[in-house]
C-alpha positions in Angstrom: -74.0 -50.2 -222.0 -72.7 -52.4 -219.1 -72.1 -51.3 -215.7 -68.9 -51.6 -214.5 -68.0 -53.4 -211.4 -66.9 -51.3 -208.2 -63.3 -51.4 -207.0 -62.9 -52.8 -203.9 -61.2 -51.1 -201.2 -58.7 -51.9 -198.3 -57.8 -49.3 -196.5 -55.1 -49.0 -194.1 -54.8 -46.0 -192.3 -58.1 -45.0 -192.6 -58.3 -42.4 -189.8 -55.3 -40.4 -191.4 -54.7 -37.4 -194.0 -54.3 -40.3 -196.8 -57.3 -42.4 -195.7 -59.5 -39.6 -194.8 -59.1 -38.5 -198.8 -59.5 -41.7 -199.8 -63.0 -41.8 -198.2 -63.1 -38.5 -199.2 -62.9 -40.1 -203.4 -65.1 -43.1 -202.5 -67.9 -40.6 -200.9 -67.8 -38.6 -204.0 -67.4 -41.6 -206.5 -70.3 -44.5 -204.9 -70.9 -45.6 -208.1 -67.2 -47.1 -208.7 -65.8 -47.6 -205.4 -67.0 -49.9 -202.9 -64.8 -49.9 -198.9 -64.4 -53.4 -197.8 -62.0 -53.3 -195.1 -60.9 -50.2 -192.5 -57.9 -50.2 -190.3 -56.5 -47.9 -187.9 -54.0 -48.8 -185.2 -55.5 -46.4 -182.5 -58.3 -44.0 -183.7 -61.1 -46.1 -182.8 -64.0 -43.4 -182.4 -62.7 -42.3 -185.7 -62.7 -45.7 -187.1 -66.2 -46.2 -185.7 -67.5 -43.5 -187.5 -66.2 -44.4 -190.9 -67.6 -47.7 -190.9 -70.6 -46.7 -189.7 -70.5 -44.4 -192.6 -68.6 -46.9 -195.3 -70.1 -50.3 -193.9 -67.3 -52.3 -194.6 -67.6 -56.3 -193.8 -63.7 -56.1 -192.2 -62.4 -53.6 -189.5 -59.0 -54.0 -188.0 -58.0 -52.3 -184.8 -55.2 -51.8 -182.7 -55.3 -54.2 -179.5 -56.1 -51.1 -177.0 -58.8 -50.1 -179.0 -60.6 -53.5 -180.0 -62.8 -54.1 -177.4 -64.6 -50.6 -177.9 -64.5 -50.6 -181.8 -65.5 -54.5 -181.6 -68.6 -53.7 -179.3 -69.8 -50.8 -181.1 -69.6 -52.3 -184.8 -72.0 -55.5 -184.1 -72.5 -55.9 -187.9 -68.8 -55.8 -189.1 -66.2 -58.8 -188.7 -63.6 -56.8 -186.1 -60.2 -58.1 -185.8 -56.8 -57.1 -183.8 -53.2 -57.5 -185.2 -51.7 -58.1 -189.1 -52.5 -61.7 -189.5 -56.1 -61.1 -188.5 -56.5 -58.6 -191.6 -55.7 -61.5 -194.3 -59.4 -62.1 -195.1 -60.0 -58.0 -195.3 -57.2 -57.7 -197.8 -58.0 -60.8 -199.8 -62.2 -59.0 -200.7 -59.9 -55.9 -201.8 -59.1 -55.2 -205.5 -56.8 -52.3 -204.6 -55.0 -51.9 -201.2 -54.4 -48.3 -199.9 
């Protein structure tokens, strides 16, 4: 029987009701879903603690909260503003 590959997640909105169930599905289903890329406009302890969680390769960030999120997340590619989210969306197979 072959395995079938993990969907990969963009999530926009992470740090509210419909992101945080979203996680919620991913945390309960590891097996068949995979985060790639977080984004919350202004959350950014909140966002900090999902990817440190979710270890996705992309985080986007409002512009008052990128320096924070940016220093804390060493090991994730952090960006500000919706151009800088292009490569985050394009590793996604599904876009929430």
């Amino acid at each position: 029987m072959t395995q079938t590959p993990k969907k990969k997640i963009a999530l926009l909105g992470s740090t509210g009701t419909i992101g945080e169930n979203t996680l919620a599905l991913v945390k309960a289903y590891p097996e068949k879903y995979e985060v790639v890329m977080l984004a919350a406009h202004s959350s950014g302890d909140k966002l900090i603690a999902q990817a440190k969680e979710f270890t996705p390769k992309y985080v986007s960030v409002g512009a008052a909260a990128y320096p924070h999120v940016r220093e804390a997340l060493p090991g994730c590619e952090v960006s500000s503003g919706t151009e800088a989210m292009e490569p985050g969306l394009a590793a996604a197979d599904v876009v929430v």
